[in-house]
VONU-535949 format. One line per 8 residues: their letters; for each residue x, z, y of N, C-alpha, C, CB. Coordinates in steps of 0.05 Angstrom, whole numbers, m for minus. Each point is the difference from the previous one (the first is absolute). Glycine has a CB too. Example, Ala and Ser with C-alpha at 12.3 -4.5 7.8 and 13.67 -1.06 7.14 Angstrom:
as> 264 156 m114 m18 0 24 18 0 24 m38 25 m23  31 m39 44 16 1 24 m15 14 22 24 m43 m13;
***
This chain:
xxxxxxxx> m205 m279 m16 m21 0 m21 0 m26 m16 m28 30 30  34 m54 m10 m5 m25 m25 31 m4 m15 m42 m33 32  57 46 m30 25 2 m33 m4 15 m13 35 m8 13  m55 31 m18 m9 10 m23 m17 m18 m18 4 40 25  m29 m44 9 m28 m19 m13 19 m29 m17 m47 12 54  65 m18 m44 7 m32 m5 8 5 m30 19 m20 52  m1 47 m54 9 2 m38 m24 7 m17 48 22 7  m65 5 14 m18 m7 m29 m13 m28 m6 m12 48 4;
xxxxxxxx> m1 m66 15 m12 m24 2 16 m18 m22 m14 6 53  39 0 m47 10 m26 m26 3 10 m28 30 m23 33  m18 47 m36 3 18 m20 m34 m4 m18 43 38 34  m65 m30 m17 m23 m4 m18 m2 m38 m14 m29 47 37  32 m52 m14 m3 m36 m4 8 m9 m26 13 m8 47  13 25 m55 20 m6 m17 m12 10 m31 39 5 42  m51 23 m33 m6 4 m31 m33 m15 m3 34 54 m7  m43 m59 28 m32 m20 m1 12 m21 m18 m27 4 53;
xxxxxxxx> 45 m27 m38 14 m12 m18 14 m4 m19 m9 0 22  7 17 m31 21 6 m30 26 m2 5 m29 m19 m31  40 22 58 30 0 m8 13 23 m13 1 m27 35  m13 52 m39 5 20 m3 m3 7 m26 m7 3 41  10 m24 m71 m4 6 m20 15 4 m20 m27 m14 15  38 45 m3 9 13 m22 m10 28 9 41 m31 m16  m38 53 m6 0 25 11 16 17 21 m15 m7 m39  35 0 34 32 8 22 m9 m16 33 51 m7 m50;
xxxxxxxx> m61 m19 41 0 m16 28 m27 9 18 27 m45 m23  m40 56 5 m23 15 15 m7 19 1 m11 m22 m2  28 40 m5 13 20 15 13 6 19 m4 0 m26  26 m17 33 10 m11 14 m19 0 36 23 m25 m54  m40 4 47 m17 m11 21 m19 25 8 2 m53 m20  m7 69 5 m24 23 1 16 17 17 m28 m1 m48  55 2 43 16 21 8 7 0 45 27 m7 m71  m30 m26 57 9 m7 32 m19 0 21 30 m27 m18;
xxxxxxxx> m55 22 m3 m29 m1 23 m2 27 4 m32 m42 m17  30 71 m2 3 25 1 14 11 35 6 m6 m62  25 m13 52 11 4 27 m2 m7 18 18 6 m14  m33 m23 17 m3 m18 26 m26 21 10 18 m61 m14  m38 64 m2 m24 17 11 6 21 17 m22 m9 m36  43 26 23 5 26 2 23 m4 37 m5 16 m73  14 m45 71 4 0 30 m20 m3 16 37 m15 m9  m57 0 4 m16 m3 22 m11 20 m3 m5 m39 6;
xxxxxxxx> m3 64 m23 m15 17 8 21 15 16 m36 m2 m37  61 13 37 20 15 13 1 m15 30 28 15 m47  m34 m50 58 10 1 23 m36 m1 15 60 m27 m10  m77 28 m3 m28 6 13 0 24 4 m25 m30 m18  36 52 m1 1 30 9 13 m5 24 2 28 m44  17 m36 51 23 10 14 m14 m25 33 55 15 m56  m68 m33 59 m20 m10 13 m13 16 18 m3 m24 m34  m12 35 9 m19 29 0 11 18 27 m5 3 m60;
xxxxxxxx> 22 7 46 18 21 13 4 m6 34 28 5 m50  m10 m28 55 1 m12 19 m20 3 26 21 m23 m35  m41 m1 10 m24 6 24 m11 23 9 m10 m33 m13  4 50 m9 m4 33 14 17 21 22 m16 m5 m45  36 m7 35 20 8 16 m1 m6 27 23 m2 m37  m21 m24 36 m5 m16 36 m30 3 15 33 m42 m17  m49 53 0 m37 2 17 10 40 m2 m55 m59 m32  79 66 24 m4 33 5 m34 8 m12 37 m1 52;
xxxxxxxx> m36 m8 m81 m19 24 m10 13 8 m26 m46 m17 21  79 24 m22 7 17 m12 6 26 12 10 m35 m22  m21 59 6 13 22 17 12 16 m20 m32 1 39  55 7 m27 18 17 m15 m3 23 m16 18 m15 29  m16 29 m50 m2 31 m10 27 16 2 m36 m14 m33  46 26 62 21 8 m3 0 23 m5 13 m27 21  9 29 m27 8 32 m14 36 3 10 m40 m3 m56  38 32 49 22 13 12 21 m9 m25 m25 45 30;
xxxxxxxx> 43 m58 m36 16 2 m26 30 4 11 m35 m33 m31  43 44 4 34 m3 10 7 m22 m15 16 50 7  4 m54 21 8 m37 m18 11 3 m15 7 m28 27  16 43 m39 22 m11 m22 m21 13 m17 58 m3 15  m77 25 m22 m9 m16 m18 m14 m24 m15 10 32 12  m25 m43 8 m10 m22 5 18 m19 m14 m21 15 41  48 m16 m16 12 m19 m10 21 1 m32 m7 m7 54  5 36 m63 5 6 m34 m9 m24 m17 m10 50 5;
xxxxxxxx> m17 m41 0 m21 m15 m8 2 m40 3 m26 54 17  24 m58 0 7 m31 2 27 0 m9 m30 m14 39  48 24 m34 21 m7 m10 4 m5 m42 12 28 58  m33 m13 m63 m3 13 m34 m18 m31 m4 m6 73 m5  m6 m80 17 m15 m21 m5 9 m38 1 m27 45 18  46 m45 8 17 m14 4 22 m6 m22 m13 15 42  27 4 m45 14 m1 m22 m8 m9 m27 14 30 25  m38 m8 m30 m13 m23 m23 m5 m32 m3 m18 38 0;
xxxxxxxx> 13 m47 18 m14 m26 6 32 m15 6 m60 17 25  72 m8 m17 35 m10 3 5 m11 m14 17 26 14  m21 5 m42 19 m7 m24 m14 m17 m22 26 44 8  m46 m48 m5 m12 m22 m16 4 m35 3 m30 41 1  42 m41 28 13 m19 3 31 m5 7 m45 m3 7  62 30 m18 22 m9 2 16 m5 22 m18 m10 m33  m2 29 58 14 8 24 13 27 1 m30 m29 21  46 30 m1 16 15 7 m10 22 17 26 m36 m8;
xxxxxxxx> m30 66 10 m15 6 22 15 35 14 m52 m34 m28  58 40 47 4 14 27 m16 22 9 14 m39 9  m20 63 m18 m10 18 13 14 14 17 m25 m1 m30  24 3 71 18 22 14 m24 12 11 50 m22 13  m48 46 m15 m26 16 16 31 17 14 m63 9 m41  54 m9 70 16 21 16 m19 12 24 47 m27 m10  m64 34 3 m32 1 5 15 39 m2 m46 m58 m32  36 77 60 4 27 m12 m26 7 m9 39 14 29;
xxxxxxxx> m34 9 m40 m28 16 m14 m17 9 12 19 12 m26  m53 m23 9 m25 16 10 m3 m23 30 11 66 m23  0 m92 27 m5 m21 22 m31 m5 m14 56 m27 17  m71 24 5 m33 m6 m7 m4 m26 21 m22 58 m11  6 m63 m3 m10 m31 18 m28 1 m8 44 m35 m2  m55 24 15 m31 m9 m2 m6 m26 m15 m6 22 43  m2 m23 m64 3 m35 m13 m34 11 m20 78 m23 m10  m86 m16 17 m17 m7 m28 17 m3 m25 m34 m26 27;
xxxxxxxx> 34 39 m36 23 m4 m29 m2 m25 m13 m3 46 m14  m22 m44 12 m16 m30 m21 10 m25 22 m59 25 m27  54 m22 49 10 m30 13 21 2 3 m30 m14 23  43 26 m11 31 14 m3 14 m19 m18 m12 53 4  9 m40 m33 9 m6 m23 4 m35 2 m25 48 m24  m3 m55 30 m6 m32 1 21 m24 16 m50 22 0  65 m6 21 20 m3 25 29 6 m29 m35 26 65  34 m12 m70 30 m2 m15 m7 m17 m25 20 50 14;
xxxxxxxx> m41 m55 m23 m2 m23 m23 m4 m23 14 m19 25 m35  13 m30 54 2 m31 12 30 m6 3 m45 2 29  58 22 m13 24 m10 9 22 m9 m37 m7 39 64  m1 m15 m76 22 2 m21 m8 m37 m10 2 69 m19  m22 m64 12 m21 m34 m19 21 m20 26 m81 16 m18  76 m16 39 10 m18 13 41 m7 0 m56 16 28  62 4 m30 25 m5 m7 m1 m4 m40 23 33 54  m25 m31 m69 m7 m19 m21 m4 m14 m6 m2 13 m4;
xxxxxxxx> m9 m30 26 m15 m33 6 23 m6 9 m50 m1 15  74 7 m1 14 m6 20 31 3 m13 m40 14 39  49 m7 m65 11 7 m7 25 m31 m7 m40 50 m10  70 m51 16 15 m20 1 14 m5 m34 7 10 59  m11 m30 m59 8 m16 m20 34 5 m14 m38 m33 27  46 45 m4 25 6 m5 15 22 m7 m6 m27 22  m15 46 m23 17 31 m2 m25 13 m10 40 4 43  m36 12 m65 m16 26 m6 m24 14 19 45 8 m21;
xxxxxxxx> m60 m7 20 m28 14 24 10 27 3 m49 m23 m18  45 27 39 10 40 11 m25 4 16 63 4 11  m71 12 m9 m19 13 24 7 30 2 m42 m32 m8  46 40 36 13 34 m2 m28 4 27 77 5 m12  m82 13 3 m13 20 16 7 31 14 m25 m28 m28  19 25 53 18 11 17 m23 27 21 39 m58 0  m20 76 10 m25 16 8 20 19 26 m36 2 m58  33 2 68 5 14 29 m19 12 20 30 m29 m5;
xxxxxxxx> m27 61 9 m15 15 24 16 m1 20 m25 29 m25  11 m23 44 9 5 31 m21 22 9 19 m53 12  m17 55 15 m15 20 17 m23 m1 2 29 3 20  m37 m30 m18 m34 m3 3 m1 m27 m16 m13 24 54  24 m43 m78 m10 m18 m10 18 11 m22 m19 m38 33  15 16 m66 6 m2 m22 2 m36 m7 m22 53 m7  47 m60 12 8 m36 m6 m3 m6 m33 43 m2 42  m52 m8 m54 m2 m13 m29 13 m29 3 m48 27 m14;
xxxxxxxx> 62 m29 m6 15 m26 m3 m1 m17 m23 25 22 26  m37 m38 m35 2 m18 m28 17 m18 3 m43 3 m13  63 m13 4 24 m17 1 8 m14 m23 13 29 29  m5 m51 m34 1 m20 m27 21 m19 9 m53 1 m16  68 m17 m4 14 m19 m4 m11 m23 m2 22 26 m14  m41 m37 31 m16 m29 m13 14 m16 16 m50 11 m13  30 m28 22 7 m22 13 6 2 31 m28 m20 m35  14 37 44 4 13 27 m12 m33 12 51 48 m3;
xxxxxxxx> m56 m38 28 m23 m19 30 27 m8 17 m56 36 10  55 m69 0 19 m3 26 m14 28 30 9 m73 m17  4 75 33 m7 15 20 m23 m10 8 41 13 12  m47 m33 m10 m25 m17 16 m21 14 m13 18 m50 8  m18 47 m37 m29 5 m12 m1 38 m4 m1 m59 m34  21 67 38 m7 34 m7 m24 6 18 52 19 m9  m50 m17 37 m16 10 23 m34 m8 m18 43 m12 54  m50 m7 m63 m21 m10 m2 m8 5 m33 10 m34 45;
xxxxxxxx> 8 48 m62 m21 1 m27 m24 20 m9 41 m18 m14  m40 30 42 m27 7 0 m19 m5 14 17 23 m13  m21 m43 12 m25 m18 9 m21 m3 m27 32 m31 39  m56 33 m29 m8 m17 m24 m7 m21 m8 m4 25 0  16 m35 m19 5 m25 m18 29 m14 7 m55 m9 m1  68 17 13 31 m12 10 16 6 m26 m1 12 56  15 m28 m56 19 m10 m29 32 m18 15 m58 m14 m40  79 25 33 18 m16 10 m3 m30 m21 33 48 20;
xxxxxxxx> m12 m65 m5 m5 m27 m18 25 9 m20 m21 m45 39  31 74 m46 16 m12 m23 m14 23 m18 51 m24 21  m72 45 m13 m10 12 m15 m23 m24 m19 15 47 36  m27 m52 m12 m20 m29 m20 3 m17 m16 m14 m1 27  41 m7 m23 18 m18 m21 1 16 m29 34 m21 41  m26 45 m32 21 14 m28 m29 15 m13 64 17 25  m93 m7 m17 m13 20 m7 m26 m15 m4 28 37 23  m33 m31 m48 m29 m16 m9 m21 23 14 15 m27 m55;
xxxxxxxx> m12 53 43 m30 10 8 6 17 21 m25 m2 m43  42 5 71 m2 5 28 m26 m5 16 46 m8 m4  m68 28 2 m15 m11 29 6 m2 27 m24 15 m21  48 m1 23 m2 10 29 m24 23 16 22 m48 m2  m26 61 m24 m22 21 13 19 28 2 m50 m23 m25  65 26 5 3 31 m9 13 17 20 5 m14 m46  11 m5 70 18 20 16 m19 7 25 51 m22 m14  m72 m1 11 m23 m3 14 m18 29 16 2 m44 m39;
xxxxxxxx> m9 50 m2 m5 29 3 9 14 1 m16 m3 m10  43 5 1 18 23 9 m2 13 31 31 m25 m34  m22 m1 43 m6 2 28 m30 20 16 27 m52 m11  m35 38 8 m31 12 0 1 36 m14 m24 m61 m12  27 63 m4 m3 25 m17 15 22 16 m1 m26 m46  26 16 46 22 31 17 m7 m8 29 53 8 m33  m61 m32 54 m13 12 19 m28 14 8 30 m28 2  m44 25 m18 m25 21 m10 11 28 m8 m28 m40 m21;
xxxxxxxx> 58 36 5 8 24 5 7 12 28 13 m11 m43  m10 m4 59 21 10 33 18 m3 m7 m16 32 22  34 m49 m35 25 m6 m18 10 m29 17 m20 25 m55  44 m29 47 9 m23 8 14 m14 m25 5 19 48  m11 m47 m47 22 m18 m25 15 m14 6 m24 m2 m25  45 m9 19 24 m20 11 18 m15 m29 7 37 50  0 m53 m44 22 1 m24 24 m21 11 m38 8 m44  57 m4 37 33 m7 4 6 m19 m28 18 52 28;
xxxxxxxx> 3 m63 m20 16 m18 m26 3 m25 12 m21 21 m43  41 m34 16 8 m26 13 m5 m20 m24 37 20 36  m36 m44 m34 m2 m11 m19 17 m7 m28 m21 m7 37  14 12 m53 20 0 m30 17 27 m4 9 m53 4  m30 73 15 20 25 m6 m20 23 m3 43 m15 29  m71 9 m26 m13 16 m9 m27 11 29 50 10 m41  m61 8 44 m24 10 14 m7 32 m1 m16 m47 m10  21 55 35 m9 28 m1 m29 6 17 54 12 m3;
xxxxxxx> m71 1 m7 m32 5 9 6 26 10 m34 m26 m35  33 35 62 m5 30 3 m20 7 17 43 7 m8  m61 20 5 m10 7 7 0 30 13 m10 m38 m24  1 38 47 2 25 10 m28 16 4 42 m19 19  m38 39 m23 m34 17 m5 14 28 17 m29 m19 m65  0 24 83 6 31 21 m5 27 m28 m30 m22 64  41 30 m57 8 28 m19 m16 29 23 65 m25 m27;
***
């Protein structure tokens, strides 16, 4: 919360003081305090979330859905949001037909936008962004996979990025607006589902998030 509070704090300071006198340069400054708000209101939501999450007075609205269309859907959405930044993106559904799962869609959904948002934060300096999304049934579960080219975690820190507020020291270095909440809830969300989360990878080669949900 205080690297949002700290930009807008100076950013106002600046146009109080007239450093900001031109039209372009205060614009400029309006633009950044804009953004800075709009984080702290996104990591108080996401706070929010947390804490509800951990006192269990969220409760689920499940429904019967079939995943691949579900995952159509995120995938149509993903993509959009990809290609506006000039990533690269992976749809495999090997998911057979009419597979139903029980999911809150709306939090659901929230679990594949943390993870995707989180590999975009995480994305390496050195190569083009990819994220592929991945999908597999079995007998009694359905595995989901989000996978990316970023920076990827040493082994030490994978086991633990879903804690909440845990940040490796080279994610904190490289990532201005990382809370360390989002895998947080993930976490939280698909075990409310009866789901399990994990993720694999190595460092400078990228991060896979998968989740498994009973079918």
């Amino acid at each position: 919360l205080r690297t949002p509070l700290t930009s807008v704090k100076g950013y106002v300071e600046g146009l109080k003081d007239g450093i900001a006198n031109t039209p372009e340069k205060q614009k400029r400054y309006l633009d950044t305090i804009y953004s800075s708000t709009c984080d702290m209101e996104k990591l108080l939501d996401e706070l929010l979330t947390v804490s509800r999450l951990e006192l269990g007075t969220i409760d689920l609205d499940l429904e019967p859905i079939n995943i691949t269309d579900f995952l159509d859907d995120c995938a149509d959405e993903i993509s959009l949001t990809l290609e506006k930044i000039n990533f690269d993106f992976e749809y495999n559904n090997s998911c057979e037909k009419g597979v139903i799962v029980n999911l809150d869609t709306d939090r659901f959904s929230r679990v594949i936008q943390n993870i995707v948002s989180n590999s975009i934060k995480y994305t390496s300096p050195e190569r083009k962004g990819k994220i592929v999304l991945s999908a597999q049934s079995y007998q009694k579960s359905v595995i989901i996979s989000l996978s990316d080219n970023g920076i990827g975690l040493d082994t030490a820190s994978i086991p633990r990025i879903f804690e909440t507020f845990y940040r490796a020291d080279k994610a904190r270095s490289n990532v201005r607006d990382g809370s360390g909440i989002g895998l947080s809830v993930c976490k939280q969300i698909v075990e409310l589902h009866g789901g399990r989360i994990w993720a694999t990878g190595k460092e400078n080669e990228g991060l896979t998030i998968l989740i498994s949900l009973e079918r």
